[in-house]
mmCIF file of the N, C-alpha and C atoms, coordinates in Angstrom:
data_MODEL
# 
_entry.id   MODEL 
# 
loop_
_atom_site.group_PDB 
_atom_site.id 
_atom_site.type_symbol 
_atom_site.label_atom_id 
_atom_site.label_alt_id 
_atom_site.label_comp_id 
_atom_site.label_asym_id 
_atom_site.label_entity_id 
_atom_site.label_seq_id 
_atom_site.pdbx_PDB_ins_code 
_atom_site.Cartn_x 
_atom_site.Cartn_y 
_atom_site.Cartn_z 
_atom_site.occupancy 
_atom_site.B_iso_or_equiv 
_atom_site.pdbx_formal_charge 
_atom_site.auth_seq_id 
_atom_site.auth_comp_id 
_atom_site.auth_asym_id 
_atom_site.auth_atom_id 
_atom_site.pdbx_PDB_model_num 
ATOM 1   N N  . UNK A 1 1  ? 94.217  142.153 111.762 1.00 0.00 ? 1  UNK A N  1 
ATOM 2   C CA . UNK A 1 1  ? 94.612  141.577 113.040 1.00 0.00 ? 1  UNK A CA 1 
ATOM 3   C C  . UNK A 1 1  ? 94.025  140.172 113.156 1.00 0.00 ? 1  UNK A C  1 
ATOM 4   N N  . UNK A 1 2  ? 95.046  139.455 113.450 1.00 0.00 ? 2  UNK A N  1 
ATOM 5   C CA . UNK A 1 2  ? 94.488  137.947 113.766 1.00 0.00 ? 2  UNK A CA 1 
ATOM 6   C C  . UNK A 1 2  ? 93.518  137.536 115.143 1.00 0.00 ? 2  UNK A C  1 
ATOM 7   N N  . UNK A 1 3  ? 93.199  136.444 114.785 1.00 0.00 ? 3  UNK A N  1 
ATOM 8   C CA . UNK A 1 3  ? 92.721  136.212 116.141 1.00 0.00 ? 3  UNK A CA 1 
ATOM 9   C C  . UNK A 1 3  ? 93.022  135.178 116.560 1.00 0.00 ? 3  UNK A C  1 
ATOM 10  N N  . UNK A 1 4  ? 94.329  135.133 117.666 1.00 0.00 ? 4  UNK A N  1 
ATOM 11  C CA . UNK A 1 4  ? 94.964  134.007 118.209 1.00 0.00 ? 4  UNK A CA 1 
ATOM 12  C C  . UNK A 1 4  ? 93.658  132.947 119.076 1.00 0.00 ? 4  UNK A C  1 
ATOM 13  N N  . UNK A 1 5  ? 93.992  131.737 118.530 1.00 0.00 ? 5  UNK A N  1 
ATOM 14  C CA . UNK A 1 5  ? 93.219  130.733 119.257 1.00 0.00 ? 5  UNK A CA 1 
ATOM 15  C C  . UNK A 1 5  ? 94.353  130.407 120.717 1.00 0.00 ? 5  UNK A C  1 
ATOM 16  N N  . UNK A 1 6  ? 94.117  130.684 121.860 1.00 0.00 ? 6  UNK A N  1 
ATOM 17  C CA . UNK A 1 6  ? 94.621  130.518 123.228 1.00 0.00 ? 6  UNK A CA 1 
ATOM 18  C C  . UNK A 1 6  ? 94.677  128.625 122.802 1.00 0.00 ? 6  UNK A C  1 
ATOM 19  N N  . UNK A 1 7  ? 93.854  127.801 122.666 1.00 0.00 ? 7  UNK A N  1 
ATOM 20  C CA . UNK A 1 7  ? 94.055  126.576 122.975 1.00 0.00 ? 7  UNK A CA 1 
ATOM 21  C C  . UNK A 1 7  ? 95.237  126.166 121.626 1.00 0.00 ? 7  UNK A C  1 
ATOM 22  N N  . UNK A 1 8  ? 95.120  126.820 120.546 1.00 0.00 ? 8  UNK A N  1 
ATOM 23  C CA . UNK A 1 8  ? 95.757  126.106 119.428 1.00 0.00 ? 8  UNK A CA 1 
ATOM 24  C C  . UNK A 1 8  ? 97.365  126.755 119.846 1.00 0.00 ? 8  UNK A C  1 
ATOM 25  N N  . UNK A 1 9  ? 97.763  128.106 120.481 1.00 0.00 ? 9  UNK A N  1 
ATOM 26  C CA . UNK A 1 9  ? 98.767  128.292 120.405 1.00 0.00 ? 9  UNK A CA 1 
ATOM 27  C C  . UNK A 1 9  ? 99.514  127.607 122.131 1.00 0.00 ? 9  UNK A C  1 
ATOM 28  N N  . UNK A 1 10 ? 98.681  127.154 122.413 1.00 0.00 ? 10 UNK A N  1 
ATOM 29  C CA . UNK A 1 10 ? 99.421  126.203 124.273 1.00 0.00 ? 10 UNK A CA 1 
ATOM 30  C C  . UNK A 1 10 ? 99.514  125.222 123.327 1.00 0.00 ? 10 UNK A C  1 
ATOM 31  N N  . UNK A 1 11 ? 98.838  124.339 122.752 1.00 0.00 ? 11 UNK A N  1 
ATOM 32  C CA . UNK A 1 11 ? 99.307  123.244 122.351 1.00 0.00 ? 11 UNK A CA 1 
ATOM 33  C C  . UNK A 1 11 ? 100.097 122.937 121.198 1.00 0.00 ? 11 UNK A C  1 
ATOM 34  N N  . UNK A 1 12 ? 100.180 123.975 120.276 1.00 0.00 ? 12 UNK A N  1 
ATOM 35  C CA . UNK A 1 12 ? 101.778 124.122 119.289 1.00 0.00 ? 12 UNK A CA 1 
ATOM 36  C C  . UNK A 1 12 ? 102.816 124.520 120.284 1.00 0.00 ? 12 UNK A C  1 
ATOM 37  N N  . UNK A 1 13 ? 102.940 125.142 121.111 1.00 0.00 ? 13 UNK A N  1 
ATOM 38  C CA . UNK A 1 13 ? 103.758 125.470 122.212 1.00 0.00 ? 13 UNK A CA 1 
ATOM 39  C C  . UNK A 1 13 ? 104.281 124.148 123.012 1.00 0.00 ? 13 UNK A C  1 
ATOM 40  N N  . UNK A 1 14 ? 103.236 123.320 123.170 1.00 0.00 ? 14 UNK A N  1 
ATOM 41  C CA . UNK A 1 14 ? 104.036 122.351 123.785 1.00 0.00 ? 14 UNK A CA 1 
ATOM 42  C C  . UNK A 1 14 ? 104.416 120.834 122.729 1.00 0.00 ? 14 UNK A C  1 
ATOM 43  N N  . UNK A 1 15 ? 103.778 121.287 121.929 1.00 0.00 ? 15 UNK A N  1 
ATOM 44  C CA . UNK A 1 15 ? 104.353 120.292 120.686 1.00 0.00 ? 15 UNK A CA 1 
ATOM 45  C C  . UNK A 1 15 ? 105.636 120.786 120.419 1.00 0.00 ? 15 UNK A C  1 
ATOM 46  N N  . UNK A 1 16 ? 105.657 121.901 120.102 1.00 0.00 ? 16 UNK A N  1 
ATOM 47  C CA . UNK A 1 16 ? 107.499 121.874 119.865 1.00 0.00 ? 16 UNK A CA 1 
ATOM 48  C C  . UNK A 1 16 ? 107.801 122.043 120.710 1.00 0.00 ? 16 UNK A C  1 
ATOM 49  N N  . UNK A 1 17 ? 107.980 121.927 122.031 1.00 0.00 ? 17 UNK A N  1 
ATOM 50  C CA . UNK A 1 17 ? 108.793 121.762 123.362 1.00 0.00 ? 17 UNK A CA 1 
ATOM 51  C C  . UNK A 1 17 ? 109.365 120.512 123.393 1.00 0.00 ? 17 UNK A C  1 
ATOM 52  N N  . UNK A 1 18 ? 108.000 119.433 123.037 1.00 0.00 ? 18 UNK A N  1 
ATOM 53  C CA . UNK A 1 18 ? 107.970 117.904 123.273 1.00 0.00 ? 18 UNK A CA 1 
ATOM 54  C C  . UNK A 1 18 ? 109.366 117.450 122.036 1.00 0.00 ? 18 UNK A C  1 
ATOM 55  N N  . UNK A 1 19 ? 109.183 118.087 120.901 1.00 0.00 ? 19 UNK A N  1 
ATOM 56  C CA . UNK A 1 19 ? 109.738 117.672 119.935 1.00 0.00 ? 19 UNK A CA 1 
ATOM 57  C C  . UNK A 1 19 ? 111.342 118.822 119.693 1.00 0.00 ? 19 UNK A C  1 
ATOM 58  N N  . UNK A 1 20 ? 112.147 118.774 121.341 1.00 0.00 ? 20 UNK A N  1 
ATOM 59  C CA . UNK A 1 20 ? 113.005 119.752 120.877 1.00 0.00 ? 20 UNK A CA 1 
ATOM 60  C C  . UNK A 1 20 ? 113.105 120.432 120.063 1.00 0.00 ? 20 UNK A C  1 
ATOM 61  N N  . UNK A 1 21 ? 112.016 121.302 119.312 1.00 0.00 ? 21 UNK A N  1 
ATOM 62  C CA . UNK A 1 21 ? 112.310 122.416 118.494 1.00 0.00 ? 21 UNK A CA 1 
ATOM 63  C C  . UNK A 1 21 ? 111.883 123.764 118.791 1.00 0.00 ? 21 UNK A C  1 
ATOM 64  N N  . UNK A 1 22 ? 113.155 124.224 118.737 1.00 0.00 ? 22 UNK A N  1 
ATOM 65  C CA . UNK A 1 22 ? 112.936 125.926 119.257 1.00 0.00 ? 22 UNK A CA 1 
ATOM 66  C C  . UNK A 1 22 ? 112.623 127.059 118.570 1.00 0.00 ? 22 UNK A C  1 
ATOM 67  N N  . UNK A 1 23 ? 111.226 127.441 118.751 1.00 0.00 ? 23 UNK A N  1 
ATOM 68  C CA . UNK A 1 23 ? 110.678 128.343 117.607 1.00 0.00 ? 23 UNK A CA 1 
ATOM 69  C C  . UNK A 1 23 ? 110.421 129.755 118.703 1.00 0.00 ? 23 UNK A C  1 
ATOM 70  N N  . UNK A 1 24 ? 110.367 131.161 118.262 1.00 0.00 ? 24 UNK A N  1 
ATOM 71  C CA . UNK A 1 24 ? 110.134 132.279 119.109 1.00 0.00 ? 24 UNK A CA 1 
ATOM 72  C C  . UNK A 1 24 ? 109.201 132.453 118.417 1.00 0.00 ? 24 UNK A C  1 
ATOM 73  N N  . UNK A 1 25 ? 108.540 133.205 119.762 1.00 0.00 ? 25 UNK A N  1 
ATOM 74  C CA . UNK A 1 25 ? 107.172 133.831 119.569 1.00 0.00 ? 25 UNK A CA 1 
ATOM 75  C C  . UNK A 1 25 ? 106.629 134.450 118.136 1.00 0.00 ? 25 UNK A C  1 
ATOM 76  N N  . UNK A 1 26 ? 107.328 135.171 116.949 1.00 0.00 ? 26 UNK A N  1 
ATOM 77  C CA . UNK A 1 26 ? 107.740 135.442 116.146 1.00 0.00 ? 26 UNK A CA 1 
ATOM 78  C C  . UNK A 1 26 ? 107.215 133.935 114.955 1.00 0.00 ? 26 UNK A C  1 
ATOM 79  N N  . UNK A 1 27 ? 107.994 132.797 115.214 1.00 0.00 ? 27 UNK A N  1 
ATOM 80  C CA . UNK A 1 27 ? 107.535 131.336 114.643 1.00 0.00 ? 27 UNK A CA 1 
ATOM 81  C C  . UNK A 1 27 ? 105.907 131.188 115.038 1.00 0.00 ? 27 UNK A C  1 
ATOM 82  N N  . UNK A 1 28 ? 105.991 131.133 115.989 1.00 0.00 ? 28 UNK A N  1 
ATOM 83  C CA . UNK A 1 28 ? 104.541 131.029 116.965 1.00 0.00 ? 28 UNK A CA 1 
ATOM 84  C C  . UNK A 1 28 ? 103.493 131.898 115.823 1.00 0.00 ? 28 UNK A C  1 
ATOM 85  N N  . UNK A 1 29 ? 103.785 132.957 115.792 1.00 0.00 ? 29 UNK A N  1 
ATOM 86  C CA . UNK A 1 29 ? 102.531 133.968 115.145 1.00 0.00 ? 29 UNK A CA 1 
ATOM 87  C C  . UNK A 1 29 ? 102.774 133.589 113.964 1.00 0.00 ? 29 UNK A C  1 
ATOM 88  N N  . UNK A 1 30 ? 103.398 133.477 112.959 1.00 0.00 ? 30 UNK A N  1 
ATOM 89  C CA . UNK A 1 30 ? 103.560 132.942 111.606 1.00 0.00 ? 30 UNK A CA 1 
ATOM 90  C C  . UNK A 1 30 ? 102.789 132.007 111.080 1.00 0.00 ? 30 UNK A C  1 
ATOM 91  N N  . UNK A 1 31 ? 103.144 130.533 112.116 1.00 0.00 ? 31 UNK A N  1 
ATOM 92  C CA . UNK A 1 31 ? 102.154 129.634 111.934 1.00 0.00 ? 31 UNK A CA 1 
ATOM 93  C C  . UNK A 1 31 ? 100.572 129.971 112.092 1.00 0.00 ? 31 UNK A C  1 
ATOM 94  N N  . UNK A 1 32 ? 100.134 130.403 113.644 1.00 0.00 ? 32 UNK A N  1 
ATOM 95  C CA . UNK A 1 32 ? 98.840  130.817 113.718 1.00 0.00 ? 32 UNK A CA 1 
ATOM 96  C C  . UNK A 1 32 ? 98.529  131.984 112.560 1.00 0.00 ? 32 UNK A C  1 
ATOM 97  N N  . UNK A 1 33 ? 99.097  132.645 111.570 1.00 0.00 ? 33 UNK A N  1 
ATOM 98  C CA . UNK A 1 33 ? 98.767  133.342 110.748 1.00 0.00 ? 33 UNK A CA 1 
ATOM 99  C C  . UNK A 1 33 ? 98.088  132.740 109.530 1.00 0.00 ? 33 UNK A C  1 
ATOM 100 N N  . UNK A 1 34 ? 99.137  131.668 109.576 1.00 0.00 ? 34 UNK A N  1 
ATOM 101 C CA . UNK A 1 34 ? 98.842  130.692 108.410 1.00 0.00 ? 34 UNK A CA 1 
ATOM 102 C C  . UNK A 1 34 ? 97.565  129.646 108.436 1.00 0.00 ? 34 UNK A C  1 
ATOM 103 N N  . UNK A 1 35 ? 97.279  129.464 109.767 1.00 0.00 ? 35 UNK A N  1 
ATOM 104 C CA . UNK A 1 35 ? 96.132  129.220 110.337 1.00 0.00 ? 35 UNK A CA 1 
ATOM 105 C C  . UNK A 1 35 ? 95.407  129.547 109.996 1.00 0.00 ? 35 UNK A C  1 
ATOM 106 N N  . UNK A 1 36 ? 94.748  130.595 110.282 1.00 0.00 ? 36 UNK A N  1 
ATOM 107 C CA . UNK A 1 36 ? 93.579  131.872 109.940 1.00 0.00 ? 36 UNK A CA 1 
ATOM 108 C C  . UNK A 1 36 ? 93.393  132.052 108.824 1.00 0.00 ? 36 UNK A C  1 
ATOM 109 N N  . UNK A 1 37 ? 95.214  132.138 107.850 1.00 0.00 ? 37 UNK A N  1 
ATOM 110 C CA . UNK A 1 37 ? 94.712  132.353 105.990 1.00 0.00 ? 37 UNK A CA 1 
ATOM 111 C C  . UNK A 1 37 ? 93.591  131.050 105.762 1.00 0.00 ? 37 UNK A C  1 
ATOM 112 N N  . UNK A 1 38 ? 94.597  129.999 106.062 1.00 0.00 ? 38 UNK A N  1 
ATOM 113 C CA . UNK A 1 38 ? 93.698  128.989 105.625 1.00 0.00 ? 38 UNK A CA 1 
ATOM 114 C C  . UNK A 1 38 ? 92.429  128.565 105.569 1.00 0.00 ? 38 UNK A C  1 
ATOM 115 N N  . UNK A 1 39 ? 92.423  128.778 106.915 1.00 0.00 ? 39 UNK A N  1 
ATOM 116 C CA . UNK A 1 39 ? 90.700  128.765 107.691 1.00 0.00 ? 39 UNK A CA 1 
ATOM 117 C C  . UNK A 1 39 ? 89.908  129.626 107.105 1.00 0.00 ? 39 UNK A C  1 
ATOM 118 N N  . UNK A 1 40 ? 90.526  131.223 106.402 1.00 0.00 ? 40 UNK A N  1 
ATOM 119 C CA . UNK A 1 40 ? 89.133  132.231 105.559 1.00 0.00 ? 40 UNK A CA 1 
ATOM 120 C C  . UNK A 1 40 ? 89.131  131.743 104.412 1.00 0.00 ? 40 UNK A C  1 
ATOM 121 N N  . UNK A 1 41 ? 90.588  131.618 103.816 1.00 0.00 ? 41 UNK A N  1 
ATOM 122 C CA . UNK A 1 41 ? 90.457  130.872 102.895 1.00 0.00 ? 41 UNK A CA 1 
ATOM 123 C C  . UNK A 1 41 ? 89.586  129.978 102.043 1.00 0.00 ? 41 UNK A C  1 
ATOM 124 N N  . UNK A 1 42 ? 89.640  128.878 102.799 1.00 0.00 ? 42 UNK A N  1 
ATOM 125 C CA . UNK A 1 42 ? 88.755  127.782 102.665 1.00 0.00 ? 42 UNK A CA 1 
ATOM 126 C C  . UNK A 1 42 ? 87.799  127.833 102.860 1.00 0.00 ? 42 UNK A C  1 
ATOM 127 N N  . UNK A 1 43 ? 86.468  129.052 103.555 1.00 0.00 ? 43 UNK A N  1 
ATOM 128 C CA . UNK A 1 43 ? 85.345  129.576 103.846 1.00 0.00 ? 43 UNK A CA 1 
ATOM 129 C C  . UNK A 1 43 ? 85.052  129.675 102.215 1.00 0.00 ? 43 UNK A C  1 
ATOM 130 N N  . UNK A 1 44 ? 85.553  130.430 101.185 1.00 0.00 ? 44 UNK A N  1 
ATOM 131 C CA . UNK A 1 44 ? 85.478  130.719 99.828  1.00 0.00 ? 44 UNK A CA 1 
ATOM 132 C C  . UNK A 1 44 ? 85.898  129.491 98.737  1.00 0.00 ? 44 UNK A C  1 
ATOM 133 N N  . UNK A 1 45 ? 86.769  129.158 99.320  1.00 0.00 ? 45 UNK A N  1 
ATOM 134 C CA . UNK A 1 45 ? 87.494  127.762 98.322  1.00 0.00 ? 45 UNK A CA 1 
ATOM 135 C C  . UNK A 1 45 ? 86.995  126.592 97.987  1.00 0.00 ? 45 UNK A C  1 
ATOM 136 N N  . UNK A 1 46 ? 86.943  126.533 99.672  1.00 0.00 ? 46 UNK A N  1 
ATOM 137 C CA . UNK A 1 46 ? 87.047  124.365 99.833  1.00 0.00 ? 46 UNK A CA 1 
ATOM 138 C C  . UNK A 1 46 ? 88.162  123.728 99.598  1.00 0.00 ? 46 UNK A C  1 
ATOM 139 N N  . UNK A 1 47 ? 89.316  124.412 99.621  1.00 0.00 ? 47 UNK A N  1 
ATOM 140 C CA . UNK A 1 47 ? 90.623  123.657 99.202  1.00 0.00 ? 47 UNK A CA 1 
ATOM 141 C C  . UNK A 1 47 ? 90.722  122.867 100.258 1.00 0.00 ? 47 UNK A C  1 
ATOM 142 N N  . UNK A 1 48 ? 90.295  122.611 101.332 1.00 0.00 ? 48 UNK A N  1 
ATOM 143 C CA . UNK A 1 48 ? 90.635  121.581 102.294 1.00 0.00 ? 48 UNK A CA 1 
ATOM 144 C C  . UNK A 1 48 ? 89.246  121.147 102.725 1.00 0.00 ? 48 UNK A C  1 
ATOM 145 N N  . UNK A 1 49 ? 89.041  119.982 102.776 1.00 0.00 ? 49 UNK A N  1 
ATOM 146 C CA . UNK A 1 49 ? 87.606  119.344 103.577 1.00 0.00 ? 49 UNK A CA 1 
ATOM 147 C C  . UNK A 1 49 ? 87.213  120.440 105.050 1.00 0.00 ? 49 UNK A C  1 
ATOM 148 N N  . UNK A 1 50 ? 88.343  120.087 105.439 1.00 0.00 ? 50 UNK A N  1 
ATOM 149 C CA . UNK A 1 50 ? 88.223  120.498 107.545 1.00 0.00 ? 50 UNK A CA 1 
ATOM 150 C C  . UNK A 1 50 ? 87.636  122.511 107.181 1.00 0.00 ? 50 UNK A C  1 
ATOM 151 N N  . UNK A 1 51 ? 86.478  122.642 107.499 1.00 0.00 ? 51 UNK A N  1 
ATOM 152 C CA . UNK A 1 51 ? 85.594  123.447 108.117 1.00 0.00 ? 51 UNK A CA 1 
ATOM 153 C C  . UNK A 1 51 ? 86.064  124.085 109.583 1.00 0.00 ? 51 UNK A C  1 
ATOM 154 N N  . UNK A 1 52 ? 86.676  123.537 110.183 1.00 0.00 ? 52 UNK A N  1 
ATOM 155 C CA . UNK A 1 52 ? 87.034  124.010 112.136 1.00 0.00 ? 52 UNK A CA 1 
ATOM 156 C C  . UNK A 1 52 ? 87.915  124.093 111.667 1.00 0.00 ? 52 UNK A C  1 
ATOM 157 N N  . UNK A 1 53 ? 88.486  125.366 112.662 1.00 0.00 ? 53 UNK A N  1 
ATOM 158 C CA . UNK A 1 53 ? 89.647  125.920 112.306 1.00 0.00 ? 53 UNK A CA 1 
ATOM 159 C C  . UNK A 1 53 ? 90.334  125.185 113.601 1.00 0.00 ? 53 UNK A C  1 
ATOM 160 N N  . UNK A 1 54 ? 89.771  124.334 114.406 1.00 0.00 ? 54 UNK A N  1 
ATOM 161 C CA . UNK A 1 54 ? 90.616  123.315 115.127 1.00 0.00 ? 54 UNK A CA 1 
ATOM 162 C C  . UNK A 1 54 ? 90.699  122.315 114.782 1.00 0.00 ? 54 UNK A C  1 
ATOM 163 N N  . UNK A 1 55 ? 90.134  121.948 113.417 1.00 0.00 ? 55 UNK A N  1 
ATOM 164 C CA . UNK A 1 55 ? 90.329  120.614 112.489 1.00 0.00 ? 55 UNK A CA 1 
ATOM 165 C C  . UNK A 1 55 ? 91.342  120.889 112.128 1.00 0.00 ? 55 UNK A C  1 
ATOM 166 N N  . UNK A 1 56 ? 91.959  122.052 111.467 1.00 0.00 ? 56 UNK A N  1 
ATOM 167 C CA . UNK A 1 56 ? 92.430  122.333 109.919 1.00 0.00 ? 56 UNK A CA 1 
ATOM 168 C C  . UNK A 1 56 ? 93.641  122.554 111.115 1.00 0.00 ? 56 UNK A C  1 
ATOM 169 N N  . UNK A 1 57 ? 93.770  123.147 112.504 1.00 0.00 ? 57 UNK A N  1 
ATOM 170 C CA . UNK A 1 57 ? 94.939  123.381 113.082 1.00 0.00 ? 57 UNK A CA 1 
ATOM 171 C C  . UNK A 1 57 ? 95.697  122.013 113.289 1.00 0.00 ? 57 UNK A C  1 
ATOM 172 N N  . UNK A 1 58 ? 94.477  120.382 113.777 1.00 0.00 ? 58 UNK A N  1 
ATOM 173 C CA . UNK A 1 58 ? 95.338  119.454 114.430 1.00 0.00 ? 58 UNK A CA 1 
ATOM 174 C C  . UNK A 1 58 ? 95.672  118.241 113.043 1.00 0.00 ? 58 UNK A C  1 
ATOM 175 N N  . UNK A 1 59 ? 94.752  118.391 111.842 1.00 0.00 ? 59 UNK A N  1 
ATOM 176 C CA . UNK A 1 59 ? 94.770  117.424 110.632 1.00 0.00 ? 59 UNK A CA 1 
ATOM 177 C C  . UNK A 1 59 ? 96.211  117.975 109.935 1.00 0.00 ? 59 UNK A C  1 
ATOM 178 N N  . UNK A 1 60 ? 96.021  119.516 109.922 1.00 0.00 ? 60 UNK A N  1 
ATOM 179 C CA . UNK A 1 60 ? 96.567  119.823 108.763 1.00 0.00 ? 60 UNK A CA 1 
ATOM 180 C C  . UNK A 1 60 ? 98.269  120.584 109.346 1.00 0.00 ? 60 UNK A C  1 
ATOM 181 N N  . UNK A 1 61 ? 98.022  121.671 109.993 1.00 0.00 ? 61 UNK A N  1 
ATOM 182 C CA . UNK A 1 61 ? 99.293  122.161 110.516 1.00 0.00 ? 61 UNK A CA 1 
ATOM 183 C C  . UNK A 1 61 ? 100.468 121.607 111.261 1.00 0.00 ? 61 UNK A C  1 
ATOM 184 N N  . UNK A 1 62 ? 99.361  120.652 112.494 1.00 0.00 ? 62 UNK A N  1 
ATOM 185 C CA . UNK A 1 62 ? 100.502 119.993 113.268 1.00 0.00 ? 62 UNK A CA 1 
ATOM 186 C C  . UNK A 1 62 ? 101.056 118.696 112.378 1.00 0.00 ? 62 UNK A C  1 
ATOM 187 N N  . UNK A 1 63 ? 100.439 118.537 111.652 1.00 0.00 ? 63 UNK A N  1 
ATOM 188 C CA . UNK A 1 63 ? 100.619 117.163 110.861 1.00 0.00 ? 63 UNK A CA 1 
ATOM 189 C C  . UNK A 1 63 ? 102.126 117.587 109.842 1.00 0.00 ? 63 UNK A C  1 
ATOM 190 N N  . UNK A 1 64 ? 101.896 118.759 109.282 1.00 0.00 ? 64 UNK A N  1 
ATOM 191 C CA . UNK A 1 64 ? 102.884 119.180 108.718 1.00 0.00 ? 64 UNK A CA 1 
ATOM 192 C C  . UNK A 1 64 ? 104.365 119.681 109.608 1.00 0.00 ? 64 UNK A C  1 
ATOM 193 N N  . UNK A 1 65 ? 104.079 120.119 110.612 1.00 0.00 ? 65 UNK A N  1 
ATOM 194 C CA . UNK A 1 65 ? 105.333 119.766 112.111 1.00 0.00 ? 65 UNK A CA 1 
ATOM 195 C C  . UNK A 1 65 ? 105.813 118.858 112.366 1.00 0.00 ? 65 UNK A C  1 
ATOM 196 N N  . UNK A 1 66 ? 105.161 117.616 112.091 1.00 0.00 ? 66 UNK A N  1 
ATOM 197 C CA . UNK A 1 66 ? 105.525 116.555 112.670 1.00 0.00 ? 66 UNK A CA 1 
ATOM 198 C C  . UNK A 1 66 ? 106.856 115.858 111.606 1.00 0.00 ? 66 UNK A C  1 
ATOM 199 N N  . UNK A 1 67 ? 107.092 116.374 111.017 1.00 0.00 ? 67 UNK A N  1 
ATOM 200 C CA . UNK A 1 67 ? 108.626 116.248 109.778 1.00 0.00 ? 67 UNK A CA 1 
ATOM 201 C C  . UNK A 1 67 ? 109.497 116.682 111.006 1.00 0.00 ? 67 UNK A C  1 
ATOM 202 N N  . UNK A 1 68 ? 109.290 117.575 112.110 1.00 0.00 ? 68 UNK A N  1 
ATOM 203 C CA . UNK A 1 68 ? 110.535 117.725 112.691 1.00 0.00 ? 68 UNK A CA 1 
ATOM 204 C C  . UNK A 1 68 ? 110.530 116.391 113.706 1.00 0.00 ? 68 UNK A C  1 
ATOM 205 N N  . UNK A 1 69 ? 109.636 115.512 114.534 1.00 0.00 ? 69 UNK A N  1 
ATOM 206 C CA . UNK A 1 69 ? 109.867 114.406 114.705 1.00 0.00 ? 69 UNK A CA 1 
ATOM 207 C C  . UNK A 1 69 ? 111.285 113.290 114.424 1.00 0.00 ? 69 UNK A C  1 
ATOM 208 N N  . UNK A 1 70 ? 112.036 113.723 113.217 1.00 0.00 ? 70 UNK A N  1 
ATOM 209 C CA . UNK A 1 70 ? 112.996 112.913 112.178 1.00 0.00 ? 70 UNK A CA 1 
ATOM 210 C C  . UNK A 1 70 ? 114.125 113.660 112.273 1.00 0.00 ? 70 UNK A C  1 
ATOM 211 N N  . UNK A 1 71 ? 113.989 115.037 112.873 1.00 0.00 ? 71 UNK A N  1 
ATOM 212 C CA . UNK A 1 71 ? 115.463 115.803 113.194 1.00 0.00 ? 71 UNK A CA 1 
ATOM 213 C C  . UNK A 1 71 ? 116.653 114.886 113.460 1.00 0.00 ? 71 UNK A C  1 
ATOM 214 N N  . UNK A 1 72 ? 116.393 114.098 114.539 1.00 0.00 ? 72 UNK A N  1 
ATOM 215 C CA . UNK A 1 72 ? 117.490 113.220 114.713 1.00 0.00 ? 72 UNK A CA 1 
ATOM 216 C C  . UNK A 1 72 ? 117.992 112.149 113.686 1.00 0.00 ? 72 UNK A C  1 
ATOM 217 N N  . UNK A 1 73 ? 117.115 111.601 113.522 1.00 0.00 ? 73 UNK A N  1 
ATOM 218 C CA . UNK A 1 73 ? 117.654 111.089 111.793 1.00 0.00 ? 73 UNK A CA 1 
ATOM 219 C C  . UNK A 1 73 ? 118.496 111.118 111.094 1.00 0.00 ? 73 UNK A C  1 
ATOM 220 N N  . UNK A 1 74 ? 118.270 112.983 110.970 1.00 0.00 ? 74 UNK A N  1 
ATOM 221 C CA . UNK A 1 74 ? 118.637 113.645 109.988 1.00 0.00 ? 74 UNK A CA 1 
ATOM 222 C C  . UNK A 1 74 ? 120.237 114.387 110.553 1.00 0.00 ? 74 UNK A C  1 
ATOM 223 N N  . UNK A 1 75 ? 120.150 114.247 111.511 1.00 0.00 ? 75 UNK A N  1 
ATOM 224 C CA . UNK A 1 75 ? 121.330 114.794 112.163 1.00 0.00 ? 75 UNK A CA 1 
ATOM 225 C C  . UNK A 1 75 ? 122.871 113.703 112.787 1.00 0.00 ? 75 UNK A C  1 
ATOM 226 N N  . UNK A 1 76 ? 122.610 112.663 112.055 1.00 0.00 ? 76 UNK A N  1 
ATOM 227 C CA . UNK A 1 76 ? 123.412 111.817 112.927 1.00 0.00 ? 76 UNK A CA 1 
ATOM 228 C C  . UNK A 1 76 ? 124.599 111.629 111.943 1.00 0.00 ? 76 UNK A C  1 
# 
């Protein structure tokens, strides 16, 4: 069982609001899953510098979201 971060999942929540993209709750837990791998992950690894798992949520995850930013771009 995971353990949802309340602040990391309001503010992916309103990042893809901001960035018209419509993900269900379902998207929502996937990502924060991927979260958490990473974050134990990297407790053993070091594959990523970021230590906080609210580093590794705003450096690394939202950073990788931000490709949908270009939707329109891509859609015209």
């Amino acid at each position: 069982m995971i353990k949802i971060n309340n602040t990391c999942e309001n503010t992916l929540r309103n990042y893809l609001t901001e960035m018209e993209v419509d993900f269900d709750d379902n998207d929502i837990l996937k990502i924060l899953t991927l979260l958490d791998e990473i974050h134990n992950f990297n407790k053993t690894t070091n594959i990523i510098g970021s230590k906080e798992k609210d580093e590794i949520f705003f450096r690394h995850i939202l950073d990788c979201l931000s490709i949908f930013n270009l939707k329109n771009e891509f859609n015209q």
